[in-house]
C-alpha positions in Angstrom: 16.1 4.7 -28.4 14.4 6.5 -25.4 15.9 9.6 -24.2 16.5 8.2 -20.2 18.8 11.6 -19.6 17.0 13.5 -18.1 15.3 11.6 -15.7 16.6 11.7 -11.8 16.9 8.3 -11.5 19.3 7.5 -14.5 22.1 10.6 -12.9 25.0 9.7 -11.6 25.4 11.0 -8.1 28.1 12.6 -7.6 28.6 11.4 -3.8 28.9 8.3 -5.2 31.4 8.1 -8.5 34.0 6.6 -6.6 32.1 3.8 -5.2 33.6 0.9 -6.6 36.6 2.4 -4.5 35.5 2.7 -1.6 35.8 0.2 1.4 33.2 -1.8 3.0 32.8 0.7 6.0 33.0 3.9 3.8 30.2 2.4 1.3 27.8 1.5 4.3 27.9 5.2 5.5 26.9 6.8 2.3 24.6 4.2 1.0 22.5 4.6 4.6 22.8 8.7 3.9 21.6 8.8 0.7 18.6 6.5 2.0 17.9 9.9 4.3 17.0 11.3 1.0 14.3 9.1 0.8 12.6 9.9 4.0 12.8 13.9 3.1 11.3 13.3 -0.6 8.3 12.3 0.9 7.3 15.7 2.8 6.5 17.6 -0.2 4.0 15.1 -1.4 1.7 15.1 2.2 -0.7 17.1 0.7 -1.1 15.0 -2.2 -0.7 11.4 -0.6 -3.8 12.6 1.8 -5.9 13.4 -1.1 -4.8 9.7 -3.0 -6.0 8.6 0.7 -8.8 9.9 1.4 -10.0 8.2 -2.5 -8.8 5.2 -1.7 -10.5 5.3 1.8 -13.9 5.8 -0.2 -13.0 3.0 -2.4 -12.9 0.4 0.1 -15.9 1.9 1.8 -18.4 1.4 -1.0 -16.7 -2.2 -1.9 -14.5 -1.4 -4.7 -10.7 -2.7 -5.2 -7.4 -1.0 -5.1 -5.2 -2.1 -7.9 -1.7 -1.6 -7.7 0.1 -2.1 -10.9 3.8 -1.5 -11.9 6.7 -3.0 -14.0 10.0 -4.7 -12.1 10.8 -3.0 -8.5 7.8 -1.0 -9.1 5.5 -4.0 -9.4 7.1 -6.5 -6.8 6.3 -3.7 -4.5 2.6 -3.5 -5.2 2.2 -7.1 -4.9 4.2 -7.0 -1.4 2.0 -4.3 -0.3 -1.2 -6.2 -1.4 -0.4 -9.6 -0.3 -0.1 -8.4 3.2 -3.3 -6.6 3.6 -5.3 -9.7 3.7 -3.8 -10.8 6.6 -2.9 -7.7 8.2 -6.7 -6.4 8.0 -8.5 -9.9 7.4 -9.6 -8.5 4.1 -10.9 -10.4 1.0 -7.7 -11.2 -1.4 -9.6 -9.3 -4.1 -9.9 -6.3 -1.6 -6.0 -5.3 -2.4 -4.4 -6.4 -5.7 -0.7 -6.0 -7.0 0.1 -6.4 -10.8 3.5 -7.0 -12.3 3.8 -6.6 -15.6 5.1 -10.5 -16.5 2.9 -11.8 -14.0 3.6 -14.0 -11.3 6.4 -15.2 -12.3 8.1 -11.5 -12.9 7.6 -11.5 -8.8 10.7 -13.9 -9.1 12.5 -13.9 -12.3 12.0 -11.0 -14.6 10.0 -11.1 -17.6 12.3 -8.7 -19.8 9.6 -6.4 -22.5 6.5 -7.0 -20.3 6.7 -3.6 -19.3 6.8 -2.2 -22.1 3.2 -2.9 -23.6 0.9 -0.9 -23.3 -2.0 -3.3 -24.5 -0.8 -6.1 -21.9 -1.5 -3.5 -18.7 -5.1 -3.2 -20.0 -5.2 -6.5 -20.9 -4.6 -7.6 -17.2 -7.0 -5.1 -16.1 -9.8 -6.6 -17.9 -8.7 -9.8 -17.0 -9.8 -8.6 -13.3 -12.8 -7.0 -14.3 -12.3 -3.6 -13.4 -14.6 -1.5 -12.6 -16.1 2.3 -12.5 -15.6 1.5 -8.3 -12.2 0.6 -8.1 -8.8 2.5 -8.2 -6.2 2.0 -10.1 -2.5 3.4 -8.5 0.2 3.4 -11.5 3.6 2.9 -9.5 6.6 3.8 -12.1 9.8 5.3 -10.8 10.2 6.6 -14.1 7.3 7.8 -14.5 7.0 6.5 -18.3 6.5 2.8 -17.6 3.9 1.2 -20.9 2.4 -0.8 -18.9 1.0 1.3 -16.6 0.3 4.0 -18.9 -1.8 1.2 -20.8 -3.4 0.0 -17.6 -3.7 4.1 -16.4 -5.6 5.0 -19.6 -8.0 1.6 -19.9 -9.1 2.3 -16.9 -9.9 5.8 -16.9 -11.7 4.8 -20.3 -14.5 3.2 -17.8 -14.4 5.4 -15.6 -12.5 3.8 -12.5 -10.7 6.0 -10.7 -6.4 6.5 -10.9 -3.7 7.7 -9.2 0.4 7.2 -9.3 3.6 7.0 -7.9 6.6 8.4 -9.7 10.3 9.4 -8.8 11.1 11.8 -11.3 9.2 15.3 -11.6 7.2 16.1 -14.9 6.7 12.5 -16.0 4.6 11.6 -18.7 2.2 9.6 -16.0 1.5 12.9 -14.0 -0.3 14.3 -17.4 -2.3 11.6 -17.8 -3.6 11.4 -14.3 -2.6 14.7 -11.9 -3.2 12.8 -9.2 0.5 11.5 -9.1 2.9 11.5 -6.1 5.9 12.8 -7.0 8.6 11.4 -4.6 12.3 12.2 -5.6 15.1 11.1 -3.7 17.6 12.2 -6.3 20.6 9.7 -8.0 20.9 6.8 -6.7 24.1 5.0 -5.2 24.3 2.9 -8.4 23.6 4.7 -11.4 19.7 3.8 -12.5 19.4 1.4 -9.9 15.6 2.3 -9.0 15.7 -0.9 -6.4 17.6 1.4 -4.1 15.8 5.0 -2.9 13.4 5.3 -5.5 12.1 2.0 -4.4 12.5 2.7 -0.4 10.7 5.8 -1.3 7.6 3.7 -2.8 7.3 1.3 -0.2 6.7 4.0 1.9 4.4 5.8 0.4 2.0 2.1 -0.1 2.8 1.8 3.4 0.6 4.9 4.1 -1.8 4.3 1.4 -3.1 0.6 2.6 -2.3 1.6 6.2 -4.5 4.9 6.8 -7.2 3.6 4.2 -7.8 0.5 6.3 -7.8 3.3 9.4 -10.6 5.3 7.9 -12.7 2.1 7.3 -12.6 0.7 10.8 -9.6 -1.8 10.7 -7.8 -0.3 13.2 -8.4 1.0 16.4 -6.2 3.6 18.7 -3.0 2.0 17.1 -4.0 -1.6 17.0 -4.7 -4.3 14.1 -8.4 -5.0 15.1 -9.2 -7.0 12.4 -5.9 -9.4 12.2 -6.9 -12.7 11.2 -5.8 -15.3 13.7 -4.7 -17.5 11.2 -1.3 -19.0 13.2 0.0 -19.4 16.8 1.8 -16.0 16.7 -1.2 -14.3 15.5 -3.8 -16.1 17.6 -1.2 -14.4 20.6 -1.0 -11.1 19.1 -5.4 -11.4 18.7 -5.6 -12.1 22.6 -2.7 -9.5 23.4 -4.9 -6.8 21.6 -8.1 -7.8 23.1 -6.1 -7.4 26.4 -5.0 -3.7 25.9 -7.5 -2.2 24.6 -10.2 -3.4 26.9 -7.9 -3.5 30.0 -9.3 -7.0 30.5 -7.5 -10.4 31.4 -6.2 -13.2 29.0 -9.2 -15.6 30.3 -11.5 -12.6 29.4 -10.5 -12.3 26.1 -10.4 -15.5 25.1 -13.6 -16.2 26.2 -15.2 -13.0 24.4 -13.0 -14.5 21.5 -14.4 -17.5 21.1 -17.9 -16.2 21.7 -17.2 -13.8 18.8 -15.3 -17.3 16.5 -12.0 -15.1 15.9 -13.6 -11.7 15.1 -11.0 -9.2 17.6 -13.3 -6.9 17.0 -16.2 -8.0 17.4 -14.3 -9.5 20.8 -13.6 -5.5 22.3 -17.0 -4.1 21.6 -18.8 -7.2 22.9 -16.3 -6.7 26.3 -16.6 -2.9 26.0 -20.4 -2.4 25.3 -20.8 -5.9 28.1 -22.8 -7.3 25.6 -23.2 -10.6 23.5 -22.0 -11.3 19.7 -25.3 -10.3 18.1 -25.7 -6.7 20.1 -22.2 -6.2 19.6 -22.6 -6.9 15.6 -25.5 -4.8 15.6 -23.9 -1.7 17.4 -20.6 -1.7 14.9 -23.4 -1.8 12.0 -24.2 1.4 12.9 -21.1 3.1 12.8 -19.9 1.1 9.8 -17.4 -0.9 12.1 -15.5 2.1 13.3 -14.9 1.1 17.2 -13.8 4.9 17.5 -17.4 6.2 16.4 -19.1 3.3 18.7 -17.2 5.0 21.8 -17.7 8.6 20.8 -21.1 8.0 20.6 -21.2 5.9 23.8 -19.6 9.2 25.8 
C-alpha cells in the first residue's frame, strides 16, 4: 500500500475538522480563505515558473509542442488549458496538447488505474510522436503520479525537453526532472481533495505558462489577444474592438483593413499602423518574427 502520509495534500487541516458542522455561511468563509493559500504558494516558485517559461517560449519558437500530461484533476486541467489556446492564440491544435491518463473519456468519467501505469504515459507519448523539440510538463499534485513519471522519463529518453507541476515538496517527480514547480497550498478543506487548492493552484500556474509563452512569440500585443481567431459573432466583435484600440482607428477602418488582411488581427494593426497593404505588412512582421512590439521599436 503506498505510504500517502506524508504528503501535504492527504493532511487534514486543522481549520477545517469541524466542517461537516459548520453552516452554510461559516463553510463559505473558510473555504474562500484557505483558497488565499493558493494565491501565496505561488510566489516562491517565480523564479522557477520564469525559467519553465522562458523553455517553453523557445519551444514554440522553433515549432515544437507543449505537452501537458497528468492523471484525474491534474489531467482535466492540462486539457482545459490546451483546448483553449487554439482559439485564444489561433494556434494549430497540435501546437498545445493536454493528456489524461484514460483518455478522452477520463475528461468526463474517470478511468479508475489509468494513472497508475507507467508504460501507458509513454505509450501516449509515442502515440503523438514526440519529439527531441517538444516539452513535456508532468502536472501531479502528488507529485508521484505513474503516468507521468512514465510519460516524464520516455521522453527525456529522446531527448525532448520536461518540466512539472507538483503540490507537495520533495516529490519523487522533482528528482527525476529539477525543473519542477513546487506550489503548496497546504491541507485542503476536505481531506485529499486535490480538486480544491492544489488544483486552483495549477490552473494558475498553466495560466502563466500558455499565457506569457504565447507573449514572447508575438501573440499578444500591449495586453491584447492579436491573434484571436474570429471564429463566432462575439469574437469577430472582440477582433474589430482590438483593431480599434490599438490603432486608435474607427470600426469602418478596421473592418476594412480586416477584410483586406481575410481575419488575420494582426496582420489588420500593422497593415493600419505601418499604412501599408497585406503583403508589406506580412513582410515587415517576417522580420521581427511577428512580434508587433519589435516592428514598433524598430519603427521609433
Amino acid at each position: 500500500m503506498i505510504d500517502l502520509s506524508k504528503m501535504v495534500t492527504e493532511q487534514a487541516n486543522p481549520n477545517t475538522q469541524n466542517l461537516s458542522f459548520m453552516s452554510i455561511q461559516e463553510a463559505v468563509r473558510i473555504m474562500n480563505k484557505e483558497d488565499y493559500n493558493a494565491v501565496r504558494c505561488i510566489e516562491s516558485q517565480y523564479d522557477m515558473i520564469a525559467k519553465v517559461i522562458a523553455l517553453t517560449s523557445n519551444v514554440l519558437e522553433n515549432k515544437g509542442r507543449i505537452i501537458y500530461m497528468g492523471a484525474g484533476t491534474s489531467g482535466r486541467l492540462g486539457v482545459l488549458d490546451a483546448v483553449e489556446c487554439p482559439p485564444t492564440f489561433n494556434v494549430d491544435a497540435n501546437t498545445v496538447i493536454g493528456l489524461i491518463a484514460g483518455g478522452e473519456t477520463a475528461f468526463v468519467k474517470a478511468v479508475e488505474g489509468a494513472e497508475d501505469s507507467k508504460e501507458l504515459g509513454e505509450e501516449e507519448l509515442r502515440k503523438i510522436q514526440l519529439c527531441a523539440d517538444d516539452i513535456v510538463i508532468g502536472i501531479a499534485a502528488s507529485g508521484r503520479t505513474p503516468y507521468v513519471i512514465g510519460g516524464l522519463k520516455y521522453a527525456q529518453s529522446i531527448n525532448a525537453a520536461t518540466c512539472a507541476i507538483v503540490c507537495n515538496p520533495h516529490s519523487e517527480i522533482k528528482k527525476i526532472t529539477p525543473l519542477t514547480i513546487e506550489i503548496v497550498p497546504g491541507p485542503e478543506v476536505l481531506t485529499g481533495s486535490t480538486r480544491l487548492k492544489a488544483a486552483t493552484a495549477t490552473k494558475m500556474v498553466l495560466n502563466m505558462i500558455s499565457t506569457i509563452s504565447m507573449i514572447r512569440i508575438g501573440k499578444i500585443y500591449q495586453n491584447y489577444m492579436v491573434d484571436v481567431k474570429m471564429s463566432n459573432e462575439k469574437l469577430f466583435s472582440r477582433g474589430t474592438n482590438i483593431v480599434c484600440s490599438v490603432t486608435c482607428c474607427t470600426k469602418e477602418t478596421a473592418l476594412k483593413a480586416l477584410e483586406e488582411a481575410k481575419g488575420n488581427v494582426r496582420l489588420a494593426i500593422v497593415m493600419i499602423l505601418l499604412d501599408c497593404d497585406s503583403l508589406q505588412a506580412k513582410e515587415a512582421l517576417l522580420k521581427v518574427n511577428g512580434r508587433i512590439q519589435d516592428l514598433i521599436d524598430e519603427e521609433e
